[in-house]
C-alpha positions in Angstrom: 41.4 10.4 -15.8 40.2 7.0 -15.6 40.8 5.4 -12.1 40.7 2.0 -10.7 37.7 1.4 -8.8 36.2 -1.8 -6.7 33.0 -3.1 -7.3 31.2 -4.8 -4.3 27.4 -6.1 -5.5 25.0 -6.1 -2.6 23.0 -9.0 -3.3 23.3 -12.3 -5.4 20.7 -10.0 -8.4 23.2 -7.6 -8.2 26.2 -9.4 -9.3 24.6 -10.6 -12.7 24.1 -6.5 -13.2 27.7 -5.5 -12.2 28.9 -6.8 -15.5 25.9 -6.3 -17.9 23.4 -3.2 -16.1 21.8 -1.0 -18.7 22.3 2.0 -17.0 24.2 3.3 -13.8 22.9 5.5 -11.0 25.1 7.4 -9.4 23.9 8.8 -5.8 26.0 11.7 -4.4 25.1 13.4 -1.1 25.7 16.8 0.2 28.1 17.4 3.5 29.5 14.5 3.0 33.2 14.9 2.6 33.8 11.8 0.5 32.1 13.6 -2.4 34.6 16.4 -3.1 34.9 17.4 -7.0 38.0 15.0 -7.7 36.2 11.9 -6.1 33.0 12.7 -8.1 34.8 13.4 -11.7 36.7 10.0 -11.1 33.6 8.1 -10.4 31.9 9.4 -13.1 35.1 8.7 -15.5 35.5 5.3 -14.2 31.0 5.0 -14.9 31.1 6.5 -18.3 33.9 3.9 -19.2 32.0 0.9 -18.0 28.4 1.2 -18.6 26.3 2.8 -21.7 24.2 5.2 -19.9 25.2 6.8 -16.7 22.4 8.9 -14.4 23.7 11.3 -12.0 21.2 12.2 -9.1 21.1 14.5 -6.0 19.1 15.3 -3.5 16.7 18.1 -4.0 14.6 20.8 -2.4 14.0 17.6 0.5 17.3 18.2 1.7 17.0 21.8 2.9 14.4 20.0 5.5 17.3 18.3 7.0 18.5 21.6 7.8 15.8 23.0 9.1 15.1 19.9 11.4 18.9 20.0 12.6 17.8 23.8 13.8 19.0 26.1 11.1 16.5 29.1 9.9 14.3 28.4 6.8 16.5 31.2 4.7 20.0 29.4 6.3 19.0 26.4 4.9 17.9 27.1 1.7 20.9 28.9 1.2 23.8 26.2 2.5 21.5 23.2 0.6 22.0 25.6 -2.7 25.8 25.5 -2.2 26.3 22.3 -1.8 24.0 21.3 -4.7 25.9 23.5 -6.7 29.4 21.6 -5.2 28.1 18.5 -6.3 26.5 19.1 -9.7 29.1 21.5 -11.3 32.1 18.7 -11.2 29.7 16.0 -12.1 28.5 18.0 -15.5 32.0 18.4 -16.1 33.0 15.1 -16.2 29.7 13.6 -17.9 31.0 16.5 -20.9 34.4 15.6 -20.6 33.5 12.3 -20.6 30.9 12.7 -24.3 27.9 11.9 -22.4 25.1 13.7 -25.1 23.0 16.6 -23.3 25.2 16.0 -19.7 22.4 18.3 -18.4 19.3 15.2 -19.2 21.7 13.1 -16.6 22.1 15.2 -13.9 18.5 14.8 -11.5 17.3 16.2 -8.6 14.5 14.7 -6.8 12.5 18.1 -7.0 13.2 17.4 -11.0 11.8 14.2 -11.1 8.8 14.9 -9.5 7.4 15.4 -12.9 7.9 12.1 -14.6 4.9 10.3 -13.6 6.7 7.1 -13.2 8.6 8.6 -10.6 5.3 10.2 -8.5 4.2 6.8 -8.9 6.9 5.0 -6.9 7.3 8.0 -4.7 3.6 7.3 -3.7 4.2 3.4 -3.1 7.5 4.6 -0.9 5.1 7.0 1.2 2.6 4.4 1.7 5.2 1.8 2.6 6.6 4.1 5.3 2.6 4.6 6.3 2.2 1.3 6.8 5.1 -1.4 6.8 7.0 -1.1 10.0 10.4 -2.5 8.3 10.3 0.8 5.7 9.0 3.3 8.7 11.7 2.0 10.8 14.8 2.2 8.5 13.3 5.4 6.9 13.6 6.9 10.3 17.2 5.6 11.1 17.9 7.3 8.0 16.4 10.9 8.7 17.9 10.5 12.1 21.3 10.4 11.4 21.8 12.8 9.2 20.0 15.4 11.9 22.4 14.0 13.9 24.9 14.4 11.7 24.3 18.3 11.1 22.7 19.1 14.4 25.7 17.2 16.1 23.1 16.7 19.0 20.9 13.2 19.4 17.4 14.7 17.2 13.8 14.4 18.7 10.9 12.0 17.3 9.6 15.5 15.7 13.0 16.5 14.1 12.7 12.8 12.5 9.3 13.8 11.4 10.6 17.3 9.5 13.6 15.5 7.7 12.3 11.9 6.6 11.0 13.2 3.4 14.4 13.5 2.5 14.8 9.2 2.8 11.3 8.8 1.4 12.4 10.9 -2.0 15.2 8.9 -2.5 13.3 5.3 -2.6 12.1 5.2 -5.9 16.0 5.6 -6.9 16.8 2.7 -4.9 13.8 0.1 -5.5 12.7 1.3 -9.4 15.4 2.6 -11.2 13.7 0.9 -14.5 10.7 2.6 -14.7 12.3 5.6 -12.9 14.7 6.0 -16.4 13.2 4.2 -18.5 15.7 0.9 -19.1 15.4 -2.7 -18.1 18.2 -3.0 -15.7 19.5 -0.3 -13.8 22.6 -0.1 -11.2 22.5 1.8 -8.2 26.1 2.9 -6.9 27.0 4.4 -3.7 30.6 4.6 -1.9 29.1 2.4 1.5 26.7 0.0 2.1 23.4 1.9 2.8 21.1 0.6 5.9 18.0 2.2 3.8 18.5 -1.1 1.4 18.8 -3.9 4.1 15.0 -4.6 4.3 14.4 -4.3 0.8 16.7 -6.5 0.2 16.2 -9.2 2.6 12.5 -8.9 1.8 12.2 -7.7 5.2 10.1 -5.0 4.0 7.1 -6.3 3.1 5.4 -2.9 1.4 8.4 -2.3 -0.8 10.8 -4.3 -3.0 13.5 -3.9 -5.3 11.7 -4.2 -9.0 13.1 -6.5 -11.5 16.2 -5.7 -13.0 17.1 -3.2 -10.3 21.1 -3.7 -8.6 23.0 -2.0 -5.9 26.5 -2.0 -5.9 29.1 -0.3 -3.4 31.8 1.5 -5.4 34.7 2.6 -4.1 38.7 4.0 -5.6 41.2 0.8 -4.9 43.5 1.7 -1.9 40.7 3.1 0.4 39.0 1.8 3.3 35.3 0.2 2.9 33.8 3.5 3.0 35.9 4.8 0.6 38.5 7.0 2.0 41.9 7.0 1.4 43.5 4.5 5.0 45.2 8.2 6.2 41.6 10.6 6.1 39.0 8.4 8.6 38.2 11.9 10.0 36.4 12.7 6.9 33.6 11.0 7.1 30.2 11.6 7.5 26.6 10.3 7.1 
């Protein structure tokens, strides 16, 4: 089920690691309607076929504060973040098995997961004091957590609901800045379907607290014949955070 797929690198590092990345880093996101079980199987095809070692990751336990933030009870959303965990990982272990990946389950991550590798804790700590003290990480981190309050609240979120849900964007740094040390290879790729505004400071060294490591990419990825978000030209109403 391989499918044709364009590559966009997000920086002049990253285009040297489009073609010769150790490992991939696949990012999928809950209520998000781009990331329904065919898209995810086809990226995941289209990964396994290109690079030796492909990482799946989504978000864990962090994302039922979203919820919660956006006004839904504690049980409500505990329950709905379960679901739509389970939406996203049971299509991508499919296609990591389909696709020979050895022990698919090692690949799949959740944040909540990686909390126990200690090279994760340690970026996760560097992330936390970056939003604690460098105004450019603080600032996009908050962006961040506010749209996607917006998002499920569908109402403009306070400074506190910011404050219950930004844990969420401060989990997923040390995927986006250390990938490396995070799996343990020299080079790693990170791959979502947009462009993220979480990686514009880091990039631009805006950011002084926080910087991509060595060997770390980012690369928007996206099936051919679909807009720059990646949907298909005739399903804009799709999408989402």
């Amino acid at each position: 089920m391989t499918s044709r797929f364009l590559v966009r690198h997000c920086s002049p590092e990253s285009a040297i690691l489009v073609e010769r990345a150790e490992s991939v880093v696949l990012g999928l996101s809950p209520w998000n309607g781009y990331y329904r079980p065919r898209a995810i199987e086809a990226l995941i095809d289209w990964a396994c076929s290109v690079f030796r070692r492909v990482d799946v990751f989504v978000p864990g336990y962090e994302a039922a504060h979203t919820l919660t933030a956006a006004g839904f009870t504690a049980p409500e959303a505990v329950h709905r973040t379960r679901r739509a965990l389970s939406q996203l990982r049971t299509p991508a272990r499919r296609a990591l098995e389909r696709a020979g990946v050895d022990g698919p389950d090692r690949h799949l991550h959740t944040w909540t997961q990686l909390a126990g590798r200690p090279q994760y804790a340690a970026s996760r700590a560097r992330a936390e004091h970056a939003y604690r003290t460098d105004p450019a990480v603080r600032r996009v981190c908050r962006a961040t957590a506010r749209a996607a309050v917006r998002h499920a609240a569908g109402t403009e979120p306070s400074e506190a609901q910011i404050d219950r849900a930004v844990s969420y964007t401060i989990a997923e740094l040390p995927l986006v800045v250390d990938g490396p040390a995070v799996f343990g290879t020299t080079t790693s790729l990170f791959v979502y379907h947009r462009p993220m505004d979480l990686l514009e400071p880091l990039i631009t060294g805006e950011a002084r607290g926080l910087r991509p490591a060595p060997g770390q990419g980012y690369a928007v990825v996206t099936p051919a014949g679909t807009d720059q978000e990646g949907f298909p030209h005739d399903r804009r109403q799709d999408r989402d955070r």
